[in-house]
C-alpha positions in Angstrom: 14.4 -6.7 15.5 11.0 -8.5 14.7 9.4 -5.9 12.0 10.9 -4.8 9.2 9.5 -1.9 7.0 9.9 -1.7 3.1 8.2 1.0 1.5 8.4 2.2 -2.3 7.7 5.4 -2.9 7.8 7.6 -6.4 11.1 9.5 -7.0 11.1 10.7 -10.4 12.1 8.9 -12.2 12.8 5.9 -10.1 10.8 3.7 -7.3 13.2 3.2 -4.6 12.7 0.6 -2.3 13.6 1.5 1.5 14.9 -1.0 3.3 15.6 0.0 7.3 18.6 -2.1 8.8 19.4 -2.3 12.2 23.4 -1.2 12.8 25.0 0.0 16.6 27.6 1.7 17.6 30.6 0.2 19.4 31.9 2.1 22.2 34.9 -0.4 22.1 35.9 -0.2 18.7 34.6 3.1 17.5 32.8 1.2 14.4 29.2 1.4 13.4 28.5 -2.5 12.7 25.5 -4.4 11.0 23.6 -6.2 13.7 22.6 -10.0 13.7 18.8 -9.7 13.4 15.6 -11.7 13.2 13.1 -10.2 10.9 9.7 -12.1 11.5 7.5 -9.3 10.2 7.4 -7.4 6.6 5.6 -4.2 6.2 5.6 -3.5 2.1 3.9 -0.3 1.2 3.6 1.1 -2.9 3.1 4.1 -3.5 0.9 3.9 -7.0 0.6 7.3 -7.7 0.4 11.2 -5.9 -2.6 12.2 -7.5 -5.4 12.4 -5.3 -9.1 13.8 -5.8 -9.4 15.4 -2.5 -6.8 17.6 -0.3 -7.3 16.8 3.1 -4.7 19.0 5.8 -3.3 15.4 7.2 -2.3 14.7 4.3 1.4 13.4 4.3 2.1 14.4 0.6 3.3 17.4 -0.6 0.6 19.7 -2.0 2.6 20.5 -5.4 2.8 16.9 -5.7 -1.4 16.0 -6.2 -0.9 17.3 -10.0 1.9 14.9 -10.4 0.6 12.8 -13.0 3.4 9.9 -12.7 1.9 6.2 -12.0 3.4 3.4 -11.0 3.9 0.9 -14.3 2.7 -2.3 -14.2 6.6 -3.7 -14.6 7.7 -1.5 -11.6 4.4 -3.0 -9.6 5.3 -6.6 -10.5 9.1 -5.6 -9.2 8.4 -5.3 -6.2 6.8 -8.5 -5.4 10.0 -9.9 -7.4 12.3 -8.1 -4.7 10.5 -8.5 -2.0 10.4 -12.5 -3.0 14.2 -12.2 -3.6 14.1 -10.8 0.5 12.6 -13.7 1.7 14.4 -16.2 -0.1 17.6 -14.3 1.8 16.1 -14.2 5.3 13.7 -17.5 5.5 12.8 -16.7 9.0 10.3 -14.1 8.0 6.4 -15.2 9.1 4.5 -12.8 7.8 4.5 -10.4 5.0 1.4 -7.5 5.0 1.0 -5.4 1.6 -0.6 -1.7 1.5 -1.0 0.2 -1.8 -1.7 4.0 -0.8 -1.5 7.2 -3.6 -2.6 9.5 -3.7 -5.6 7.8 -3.8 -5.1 4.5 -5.5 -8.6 4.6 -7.8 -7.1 7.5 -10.0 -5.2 4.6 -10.9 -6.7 3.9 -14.9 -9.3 1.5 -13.7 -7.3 -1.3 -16.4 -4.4 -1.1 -13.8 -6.1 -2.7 -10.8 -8.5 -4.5 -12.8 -5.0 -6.3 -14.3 -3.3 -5.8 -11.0 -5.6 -6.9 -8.0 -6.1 -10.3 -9.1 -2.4 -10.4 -9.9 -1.5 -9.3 -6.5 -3.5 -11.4 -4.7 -2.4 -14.3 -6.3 1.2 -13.2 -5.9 0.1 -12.4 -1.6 -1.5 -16.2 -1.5 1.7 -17.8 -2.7 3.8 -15.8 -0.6 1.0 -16.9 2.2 1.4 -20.8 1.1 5.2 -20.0 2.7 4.8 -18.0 5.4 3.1 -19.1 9.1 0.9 -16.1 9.3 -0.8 -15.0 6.7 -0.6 -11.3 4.6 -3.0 -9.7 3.2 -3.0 -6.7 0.6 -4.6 -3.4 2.1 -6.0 -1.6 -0.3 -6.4 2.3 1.1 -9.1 4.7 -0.7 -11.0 7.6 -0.1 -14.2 6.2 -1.5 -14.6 9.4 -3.4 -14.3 7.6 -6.7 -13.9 9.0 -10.1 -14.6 5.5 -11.9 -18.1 4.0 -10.7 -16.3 0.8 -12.1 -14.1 0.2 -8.9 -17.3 -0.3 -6.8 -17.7 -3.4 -9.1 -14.0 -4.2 -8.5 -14.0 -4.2 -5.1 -17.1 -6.3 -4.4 -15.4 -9.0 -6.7 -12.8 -9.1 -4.2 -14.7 -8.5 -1.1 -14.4 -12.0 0.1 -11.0 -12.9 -0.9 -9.2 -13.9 2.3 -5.5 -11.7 1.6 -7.6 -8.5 0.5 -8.7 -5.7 2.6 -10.3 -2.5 2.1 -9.3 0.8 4.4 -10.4 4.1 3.9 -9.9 7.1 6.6 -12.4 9.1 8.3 -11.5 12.4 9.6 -14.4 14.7 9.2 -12.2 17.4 10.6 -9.2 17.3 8.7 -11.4 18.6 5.5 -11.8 15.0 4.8 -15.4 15.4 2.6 -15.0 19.2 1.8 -15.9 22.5 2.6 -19.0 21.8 4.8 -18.9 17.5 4.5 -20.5 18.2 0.7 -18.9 15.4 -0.4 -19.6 12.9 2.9 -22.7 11.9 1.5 -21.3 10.8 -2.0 -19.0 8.7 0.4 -21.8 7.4 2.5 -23.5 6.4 -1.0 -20.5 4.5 -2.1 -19.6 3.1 1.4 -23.6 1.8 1.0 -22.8 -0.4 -2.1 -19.2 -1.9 -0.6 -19.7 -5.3 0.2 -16.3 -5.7 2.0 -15.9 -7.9 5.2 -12.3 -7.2 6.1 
């Protein structure tokens, strides 16, 4: 095993970290047995909250789910760097650790989360980095359909920062910008002002 996958996603009213194991089967013995593994890879990926301003059909979140007003708190966001610290410090073999955040769509976030939070986190990712002989970098995934013009701001004040990386889909067809693309040139707009590298 070289990957290892560690996701967190909202259970009301608990975050519940997944953790994938290999195990196989013995013919032999008829047990099921935990197999000796190298883990040189780390995928983490928070889920900050369900909410999401758009409904696009690819969507992997149930639709009942977008009114779901439950967030991630800042003491269950700061866990999981904790845990996933308390991973590494188990299995020191580990050379890379990458970070996502996904919702939802992460800027329905109150803007004081990530304005508290991004910094935070990529703080926490270059420290982990320090350690590690590749280095991580947080993925930050957004629509760009933003209800707070702040975030623009945000994200240009990051834009250079070596661990942070901006994604955002494009899948016109998938209802993506709306009934006709009315809302692909409010994204075009906002895409205009991101001054994001990576």
């Amino acid at each position: 095993i070289t990957s290892l996958a560690l996701a967190v996603h909202h259970t009301p009213p608990l975050w519940i970290p997944l953790v994938v194991v290999p195990v196989c089967y013995s013919l032999e013995t008829r047990w099921w047995k935990v197999m000796s593994r190298f883990i040189n890879q780390l995928n983490v990926s928070i889920t900050t909250n369900r909410t999401c301003n758009l409904r696009c059909q690819h969507c992997y979140i149930q639709p009942e789910l977008f009114k779901d007003k439950t967030r991630i708190t800042v003491d269950d966001y700061k866990l999981v760097f904790d845990r996933v610290q308390e991973l590494y410090d188990l299995d020191e073999n580990l050379h890379e650790i990458e970070w996502e955040v996904i919702g939802g769509e992460t800027t329905m976030m109150p803007y004081e989360f990530w304005e508290e939070m991004l910094p935070w986190s990529l703080d926490r990712i270059e420290f982990f980095n320090d350690q590690l002989k590749v280095r991580g970098c947080l993925n930050f995934l957004t629509n760009l359909i933003l209800i707070d013009d702040r975030y623009v701001d945000l994200i240009n004040k990051y834009a250079d920062h070596p661990a942070f990386a901006l994604y955002t889909s494009w899948e016109p067809d998938t209802n993506r910008f709306g009934k006709n693309d009315k809302l692909l040139p409010r994204f075009e707009e906002t895409l205009s002002r991101i001054n994001c590298k990576n």
